[in-house]
C-alpha positions as CSV (number, residue, x, y, z in Angstrom):
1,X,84.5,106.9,22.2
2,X,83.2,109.5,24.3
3,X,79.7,107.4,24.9
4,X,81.4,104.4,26.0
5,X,83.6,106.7,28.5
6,X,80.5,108.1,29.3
7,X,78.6,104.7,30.0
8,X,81.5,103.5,32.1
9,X,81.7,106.5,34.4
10,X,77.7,106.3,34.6
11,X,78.0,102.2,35.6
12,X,80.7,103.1,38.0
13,X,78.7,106.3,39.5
14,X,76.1,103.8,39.6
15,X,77.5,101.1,41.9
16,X,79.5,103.8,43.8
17,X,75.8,105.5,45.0
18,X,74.7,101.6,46.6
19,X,73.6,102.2,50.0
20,X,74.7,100.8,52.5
21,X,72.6,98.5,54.2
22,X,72.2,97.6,58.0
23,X,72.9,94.2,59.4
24,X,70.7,93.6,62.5
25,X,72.6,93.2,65.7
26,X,72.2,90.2,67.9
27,X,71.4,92.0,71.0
28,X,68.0,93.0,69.2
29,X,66.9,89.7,68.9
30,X,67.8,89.0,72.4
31,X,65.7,91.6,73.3
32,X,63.4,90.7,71.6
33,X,63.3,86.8,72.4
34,X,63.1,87.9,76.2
35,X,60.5,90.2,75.9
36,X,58.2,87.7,73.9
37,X,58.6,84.8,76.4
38,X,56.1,84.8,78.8
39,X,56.6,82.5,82.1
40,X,53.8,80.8,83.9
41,X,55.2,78.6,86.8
42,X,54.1,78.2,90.7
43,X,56.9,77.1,92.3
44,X,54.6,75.7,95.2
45,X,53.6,73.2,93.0
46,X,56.6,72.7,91.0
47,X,55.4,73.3,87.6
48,X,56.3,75.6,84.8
49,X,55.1,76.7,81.3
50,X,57.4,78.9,78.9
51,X,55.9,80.2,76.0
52,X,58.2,81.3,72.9
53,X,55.8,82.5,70.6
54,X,56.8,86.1,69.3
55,X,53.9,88.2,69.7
56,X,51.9,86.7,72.4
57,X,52.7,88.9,75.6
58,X,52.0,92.0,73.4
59,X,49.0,90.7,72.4
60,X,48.5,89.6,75.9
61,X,48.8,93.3,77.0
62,X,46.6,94.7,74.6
63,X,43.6,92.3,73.3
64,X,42.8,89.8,75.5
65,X,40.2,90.2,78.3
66,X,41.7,92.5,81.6
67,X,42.3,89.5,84.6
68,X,39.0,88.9,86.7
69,X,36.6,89.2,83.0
70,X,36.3,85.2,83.4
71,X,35.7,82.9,86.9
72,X,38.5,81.1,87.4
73,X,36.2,77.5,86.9
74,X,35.2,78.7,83.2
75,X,39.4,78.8,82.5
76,X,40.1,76.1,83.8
77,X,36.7,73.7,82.0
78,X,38.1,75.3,78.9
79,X,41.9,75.2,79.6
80,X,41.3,71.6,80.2
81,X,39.2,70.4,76.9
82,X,42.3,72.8,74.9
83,X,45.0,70.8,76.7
84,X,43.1,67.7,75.8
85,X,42.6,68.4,72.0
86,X,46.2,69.3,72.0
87,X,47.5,67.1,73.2
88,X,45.9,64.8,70.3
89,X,47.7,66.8,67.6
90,X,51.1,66.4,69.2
91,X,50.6,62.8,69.2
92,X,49.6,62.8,65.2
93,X,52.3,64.8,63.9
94,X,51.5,63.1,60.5
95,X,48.6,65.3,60.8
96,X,49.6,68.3,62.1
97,X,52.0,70.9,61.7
98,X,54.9,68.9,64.6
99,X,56.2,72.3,64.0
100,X,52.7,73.8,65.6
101,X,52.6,71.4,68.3
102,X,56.0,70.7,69.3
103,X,55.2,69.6,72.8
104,X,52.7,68.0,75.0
105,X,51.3,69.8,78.1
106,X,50.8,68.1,81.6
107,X,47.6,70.0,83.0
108,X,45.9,68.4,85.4
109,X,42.3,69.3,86.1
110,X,41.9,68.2,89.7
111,X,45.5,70.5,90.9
112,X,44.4,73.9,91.3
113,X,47.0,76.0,89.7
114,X,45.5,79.8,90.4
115,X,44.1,82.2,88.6
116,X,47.1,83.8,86.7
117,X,48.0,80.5,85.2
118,X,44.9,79.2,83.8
119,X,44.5,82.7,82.6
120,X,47.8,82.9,80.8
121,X,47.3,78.9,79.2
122,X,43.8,80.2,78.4
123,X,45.0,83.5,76.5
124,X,47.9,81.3,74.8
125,X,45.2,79.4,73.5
126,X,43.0,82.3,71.9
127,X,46.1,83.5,70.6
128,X,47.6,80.5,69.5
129,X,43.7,79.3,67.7
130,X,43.3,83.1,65.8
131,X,46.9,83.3,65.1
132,X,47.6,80.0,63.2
133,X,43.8,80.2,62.0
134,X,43.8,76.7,64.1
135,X,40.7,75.6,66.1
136,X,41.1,73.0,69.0
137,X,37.6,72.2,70.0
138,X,33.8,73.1,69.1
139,X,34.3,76.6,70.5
140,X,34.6,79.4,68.2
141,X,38.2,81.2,69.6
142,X,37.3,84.9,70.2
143,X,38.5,87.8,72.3
């Protein structure tokens, strides 16, 4: 009898000592939502790109190439054959992940969009290629 007493006051002492455990609040993952989407628009021209993915503007910070490292002609040759071979995969979502390439992008090669822009789409790009271990064209992505 004094076992089984024991037993019980050792499974209640057990379930008693459960931490507690912490539910995320929603304001975090606001935070964090707004600090991972990156906004490339010219209002000039009336065009905008939002990117959602988490993880891009740190990586933007901290590995890609400082702005000025490439002409602005090289980003937008390459920004253009990228746009061009994505666009492909969001029209063969029987293919590709539709949950990759959930939208199609209107760029343009003969509007000049600036530098900033065609250095942001270009970064996305690297980071989107050596994220999702994806490769859009011939060219190897690299930082």
């Amino acid at each position: 009898m004094r076992t089984f007493v024991s037993a019980i006051l050792f499974v209640i002492l057990f379930y008693s000592c459960h931490s507690t455990q912490k539910v995320a609040s929603t304001t975090d993952d606001a935070k964090i939502s707004e600090t991972d989407t990156v906004r490339i628009a010219n209002d000039e021209l009336e065009y905008e790109i939002i990117i959602f993915d988490p993880g891009f503007s740190t990586w933007l910070r901290s590995m890609a190439r400082p702005e000025g490292y490439y002409s602005q002609e090289f980003l937008e040759s390459r920004n253009y054959q990228y746009v061009v071979a994505w666009n492909q995969r969001v029209l063969q979502p029987q293919v590709y992940d539709p949950n990759l390439y959930g939208m199609q992008i209107n760029y343009d090669s003969n509007i000049d969009y600036g530098y900033e822009v065609n250095y942001k789409l270009y970064n996305y790009f690297i980071y989107f290629q050596l994220t999702y271990r994806q490769q859009l064209t011939g060219f190897i992505p690299r930082i």
